[in-house]
FIMARLO-269714 format. One line per 8 residues: for each residue x, y, z of N, C-alpha, C. Coordinates in nm, 2 decimals. Each point is the difference from the previous one (the first is absolute). Example, Ala and Ser with C-alpha at 12.3 -4.5 7.8 and 13.67 -1.06 7.14 Angstrom:
<rs>
1.32,-0.57,0.78,-0.09,0.12,0.00,0.09,0.12,0.00 | -0.04,0.11,-0.07,0.09,0.11,0.00,-0.08,0.11,0.08
</rs>
This chain:
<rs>
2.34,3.41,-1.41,-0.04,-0.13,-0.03,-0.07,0.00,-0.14 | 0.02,-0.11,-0.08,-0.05,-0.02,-0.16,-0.13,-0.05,0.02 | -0.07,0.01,-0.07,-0.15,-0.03,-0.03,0.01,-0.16,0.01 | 0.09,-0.09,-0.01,-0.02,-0.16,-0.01,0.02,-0.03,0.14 | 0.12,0.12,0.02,0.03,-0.02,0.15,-0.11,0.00,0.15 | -0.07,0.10,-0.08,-0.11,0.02,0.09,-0.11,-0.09,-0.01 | -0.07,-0.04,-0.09,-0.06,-0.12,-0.02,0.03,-0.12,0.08 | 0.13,-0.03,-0.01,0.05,-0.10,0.05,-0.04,0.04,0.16
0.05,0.13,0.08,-0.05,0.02,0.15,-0.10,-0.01,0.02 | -0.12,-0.01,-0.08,-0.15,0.05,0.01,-0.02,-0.16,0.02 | 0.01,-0.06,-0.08,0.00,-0.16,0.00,0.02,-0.07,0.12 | 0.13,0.00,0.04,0.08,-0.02,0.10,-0.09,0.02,0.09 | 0.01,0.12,0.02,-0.13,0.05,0.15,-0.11,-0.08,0.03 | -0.07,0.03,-0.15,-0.13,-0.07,0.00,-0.02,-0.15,0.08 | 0.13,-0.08,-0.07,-0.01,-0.11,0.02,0.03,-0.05,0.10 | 0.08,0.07,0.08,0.00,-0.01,0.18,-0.11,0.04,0.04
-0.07,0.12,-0.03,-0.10,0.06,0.09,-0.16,-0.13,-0.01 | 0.01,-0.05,-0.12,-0.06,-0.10,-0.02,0.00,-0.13,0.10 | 0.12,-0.05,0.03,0.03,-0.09,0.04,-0.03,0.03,0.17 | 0.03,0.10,0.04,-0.02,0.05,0.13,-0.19,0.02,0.01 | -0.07,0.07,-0.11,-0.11,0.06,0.08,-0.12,-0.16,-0.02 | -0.09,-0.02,0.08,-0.11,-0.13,0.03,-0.04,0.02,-0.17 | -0.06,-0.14,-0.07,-0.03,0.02,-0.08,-0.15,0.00,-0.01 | -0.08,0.06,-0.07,-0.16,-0.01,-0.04,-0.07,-0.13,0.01
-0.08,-0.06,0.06,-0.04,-0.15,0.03,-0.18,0.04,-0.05 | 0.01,-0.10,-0.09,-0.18,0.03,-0.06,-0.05,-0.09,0.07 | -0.15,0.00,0.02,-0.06,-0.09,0.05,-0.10,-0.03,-0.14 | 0.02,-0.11,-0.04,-0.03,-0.08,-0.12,-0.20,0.03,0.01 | -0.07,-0.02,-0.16,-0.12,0.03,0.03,0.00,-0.19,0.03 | -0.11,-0.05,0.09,-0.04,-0.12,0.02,-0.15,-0.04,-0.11 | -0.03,-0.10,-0.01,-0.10,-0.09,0.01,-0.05,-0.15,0.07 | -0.11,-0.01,0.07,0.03,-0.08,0.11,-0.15,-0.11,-0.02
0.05,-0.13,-0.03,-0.15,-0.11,-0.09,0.03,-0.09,0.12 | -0.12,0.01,0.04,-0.05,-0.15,0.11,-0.06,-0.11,-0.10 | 0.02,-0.11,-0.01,-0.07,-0.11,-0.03,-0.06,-0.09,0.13 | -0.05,-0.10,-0.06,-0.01,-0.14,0.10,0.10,-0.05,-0.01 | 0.12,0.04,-0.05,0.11,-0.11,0.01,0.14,0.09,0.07 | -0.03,0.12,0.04,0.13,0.15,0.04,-0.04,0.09,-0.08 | 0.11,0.09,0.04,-0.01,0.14,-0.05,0.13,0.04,-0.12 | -0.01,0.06,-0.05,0.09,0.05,-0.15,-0.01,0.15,0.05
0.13,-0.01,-0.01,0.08,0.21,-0.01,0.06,-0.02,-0.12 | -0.04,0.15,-0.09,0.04,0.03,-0.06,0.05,0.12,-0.02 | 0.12,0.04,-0.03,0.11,0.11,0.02,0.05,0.03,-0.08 | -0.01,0.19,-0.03,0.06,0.05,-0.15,0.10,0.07,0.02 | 0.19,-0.08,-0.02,0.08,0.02,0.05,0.06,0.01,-0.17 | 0.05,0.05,-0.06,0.03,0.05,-0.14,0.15,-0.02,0.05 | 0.13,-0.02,-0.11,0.12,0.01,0.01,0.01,-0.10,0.08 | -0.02,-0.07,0.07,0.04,-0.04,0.15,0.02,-0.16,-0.06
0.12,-0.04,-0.02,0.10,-0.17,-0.02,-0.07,-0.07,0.08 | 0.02,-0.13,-0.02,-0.01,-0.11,0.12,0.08,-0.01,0.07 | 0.13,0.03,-0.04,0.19,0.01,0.09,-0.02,0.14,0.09 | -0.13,0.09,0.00,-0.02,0.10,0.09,-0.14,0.01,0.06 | -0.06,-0.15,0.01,-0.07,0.04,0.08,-0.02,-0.12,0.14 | -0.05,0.05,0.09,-0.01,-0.09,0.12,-0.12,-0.03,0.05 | -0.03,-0.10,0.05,-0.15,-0.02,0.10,0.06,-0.11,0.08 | -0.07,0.05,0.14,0.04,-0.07,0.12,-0.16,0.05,0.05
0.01,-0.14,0.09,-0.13,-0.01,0.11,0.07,-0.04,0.11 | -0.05,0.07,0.09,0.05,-0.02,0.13,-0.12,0.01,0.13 | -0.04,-0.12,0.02,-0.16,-0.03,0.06,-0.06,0.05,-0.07 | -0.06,0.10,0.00,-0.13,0.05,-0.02,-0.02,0.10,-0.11 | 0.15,0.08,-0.04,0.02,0.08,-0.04,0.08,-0.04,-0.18 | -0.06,0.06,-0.09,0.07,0.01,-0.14,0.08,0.13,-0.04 | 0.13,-0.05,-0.02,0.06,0.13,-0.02,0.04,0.01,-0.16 | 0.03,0.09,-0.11,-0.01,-0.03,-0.15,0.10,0.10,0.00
0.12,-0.01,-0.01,0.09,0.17,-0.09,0.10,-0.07,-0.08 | 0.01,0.08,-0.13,0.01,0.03,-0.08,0.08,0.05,-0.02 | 0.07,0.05,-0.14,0.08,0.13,-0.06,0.01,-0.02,-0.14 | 0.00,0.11,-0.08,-0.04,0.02,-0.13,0.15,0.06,-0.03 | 0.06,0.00,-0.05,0.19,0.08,-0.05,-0.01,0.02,-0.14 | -0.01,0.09,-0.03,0.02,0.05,-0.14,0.17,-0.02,-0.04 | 0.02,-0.05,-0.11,0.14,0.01,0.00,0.05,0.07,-0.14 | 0.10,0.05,0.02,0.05,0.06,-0.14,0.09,-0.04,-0.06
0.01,0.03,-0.15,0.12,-0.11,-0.10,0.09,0.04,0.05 | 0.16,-0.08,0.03,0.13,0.00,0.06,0.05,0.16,-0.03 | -0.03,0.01,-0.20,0.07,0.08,0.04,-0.04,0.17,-0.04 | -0.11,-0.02,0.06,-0.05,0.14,0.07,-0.05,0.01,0.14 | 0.01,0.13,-0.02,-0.08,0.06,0.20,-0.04,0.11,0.02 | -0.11,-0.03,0.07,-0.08,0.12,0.00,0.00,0.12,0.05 | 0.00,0.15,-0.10,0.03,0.10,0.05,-0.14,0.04,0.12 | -0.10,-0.02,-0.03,-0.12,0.00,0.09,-0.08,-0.09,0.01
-0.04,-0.10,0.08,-0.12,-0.10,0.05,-0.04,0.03,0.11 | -0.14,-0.01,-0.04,-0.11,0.05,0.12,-0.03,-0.09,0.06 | -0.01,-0.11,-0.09,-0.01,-0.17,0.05,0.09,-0.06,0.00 | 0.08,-0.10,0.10,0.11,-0.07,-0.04,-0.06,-0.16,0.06 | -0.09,-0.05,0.14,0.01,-0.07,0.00,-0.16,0.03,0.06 | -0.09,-0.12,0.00,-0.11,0.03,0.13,0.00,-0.14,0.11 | -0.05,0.08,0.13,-0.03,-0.15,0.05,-0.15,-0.01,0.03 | -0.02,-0.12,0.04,-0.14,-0.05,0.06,0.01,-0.05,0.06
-0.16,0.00,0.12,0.03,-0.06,0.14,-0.15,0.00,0.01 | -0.07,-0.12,0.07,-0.12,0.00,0.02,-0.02,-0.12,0.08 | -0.05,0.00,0.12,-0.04,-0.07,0.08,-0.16,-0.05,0.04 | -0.01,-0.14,0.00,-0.16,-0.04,0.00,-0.02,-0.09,0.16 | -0.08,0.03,0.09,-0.02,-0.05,0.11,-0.09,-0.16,-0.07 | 0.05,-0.08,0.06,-0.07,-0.15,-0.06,-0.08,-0.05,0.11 | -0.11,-0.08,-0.04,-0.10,-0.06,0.08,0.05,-0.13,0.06 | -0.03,-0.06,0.08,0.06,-0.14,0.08,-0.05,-0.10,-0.12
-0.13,0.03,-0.08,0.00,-0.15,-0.07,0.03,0.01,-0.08 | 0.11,0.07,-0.04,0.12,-0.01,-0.14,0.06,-0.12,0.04 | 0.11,-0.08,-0.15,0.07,-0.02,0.06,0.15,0.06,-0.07 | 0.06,0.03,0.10,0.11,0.07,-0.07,0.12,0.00,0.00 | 0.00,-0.13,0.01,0.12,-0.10,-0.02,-0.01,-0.05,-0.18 | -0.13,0.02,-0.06,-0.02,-0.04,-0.11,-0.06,0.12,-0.15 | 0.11,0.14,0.07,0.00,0.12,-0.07,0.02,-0.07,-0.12 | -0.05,0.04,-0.11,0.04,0.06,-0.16,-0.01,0.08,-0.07
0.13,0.02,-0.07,0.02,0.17,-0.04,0.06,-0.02,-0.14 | -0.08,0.07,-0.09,0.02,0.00,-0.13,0.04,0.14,-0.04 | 0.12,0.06,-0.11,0.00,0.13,-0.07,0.00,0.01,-0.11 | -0.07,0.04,-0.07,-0.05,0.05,-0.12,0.00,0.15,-0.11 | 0.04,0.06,-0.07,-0.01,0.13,-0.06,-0.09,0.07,0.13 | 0.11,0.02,0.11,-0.02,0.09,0.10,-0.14,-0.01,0.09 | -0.02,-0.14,0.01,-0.10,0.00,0.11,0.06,-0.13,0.04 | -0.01,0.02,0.16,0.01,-0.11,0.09,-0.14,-0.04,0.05
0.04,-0.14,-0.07,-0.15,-0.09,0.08,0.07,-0.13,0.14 | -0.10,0.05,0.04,0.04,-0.07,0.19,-0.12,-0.09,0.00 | 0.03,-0.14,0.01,-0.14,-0.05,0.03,0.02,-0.10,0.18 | -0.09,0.02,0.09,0.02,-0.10,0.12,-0.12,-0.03,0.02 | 0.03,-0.13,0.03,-0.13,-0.12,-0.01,-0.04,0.04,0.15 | -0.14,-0.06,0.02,-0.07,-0.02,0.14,0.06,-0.15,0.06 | -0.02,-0.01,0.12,0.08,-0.11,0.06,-0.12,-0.10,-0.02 | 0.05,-0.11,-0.08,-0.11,-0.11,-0.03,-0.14,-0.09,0.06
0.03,0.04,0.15,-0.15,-0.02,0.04,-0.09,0.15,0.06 | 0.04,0.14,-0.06,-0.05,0.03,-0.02,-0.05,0.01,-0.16 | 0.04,-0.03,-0.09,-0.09,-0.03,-0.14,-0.10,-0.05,0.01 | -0.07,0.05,-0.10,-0.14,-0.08,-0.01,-0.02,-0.16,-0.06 | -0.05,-0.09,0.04,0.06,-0.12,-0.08,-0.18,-0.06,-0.05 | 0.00,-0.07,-0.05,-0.12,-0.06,-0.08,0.02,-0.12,0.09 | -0.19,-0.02,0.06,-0.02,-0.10,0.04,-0.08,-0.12,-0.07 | 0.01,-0.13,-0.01,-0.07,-0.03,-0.11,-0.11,-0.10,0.08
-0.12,0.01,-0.05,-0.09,-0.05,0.10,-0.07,-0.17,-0.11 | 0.02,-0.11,0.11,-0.05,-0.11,-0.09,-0.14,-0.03,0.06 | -0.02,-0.11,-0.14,-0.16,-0.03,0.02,-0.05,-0.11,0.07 | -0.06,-0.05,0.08,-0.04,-0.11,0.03,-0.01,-0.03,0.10
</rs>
């Protein structure tokens, strides 16, 4: 076998063995802000598109994953990557007086901001007291 030839098997292999073995799932670092108005998550998810990332609530539960893909120019390929793609996955148990039907989710230079409001009569509201 020639030296290109073999490259090319090494490749080959890789690239099935890849596709077969579970991939690495990070659990993202969090930051977590209560106000009087909900709570804000903040999430440092680097590489990761908006076309690759998901969030679903389902009752009670927030679920956040991700994936980051490194891609390479058409027309080269890589004889060794240690990194080729990452995922992320991180789940937040939610309180009843969310409401979370009224998730918002912003992405930014690798941070995901999640904000869910409190269900409006638990907010705090201003009473206004008259004179007379």
């Amino acid at each position: 076998m020639t030296d290109k030839q073999d490259v090319a098997a090494r490749e080959s292999n890789a690239a099935e063995r890849a596709e077969r073995e579970p991939s690495l799932v990070i659990v993202p670092a969090a930051d977590v802000f209560e106000d009087s108005s909900g709570i804000t998550l903040q999430l440092d998810m680097p590489g990761v598109a908006k076309d690759r990332l998901s969030l679903q609530v389902n009752q009670n539960a927030l679920v956040i994953d991700g994936s980051a893909q490194i891609s390479m120019p058409q027309d080269m390929a890589a004889l060794h990557a240690e990194v080729r793609s990452t995922r992320y996955r991180r789940s937040f148990v939610l309180s009843e007086e969310l409401e979370t039907d009224k998730v918002d989710a912003s992405l930014r230079d690798g941070v995901l901001t999640v904000q869910i409001p409190k269900r409006a009569e638990l907010q705090p509201r201003r009473i206004e007291v008259r004179a007379g």
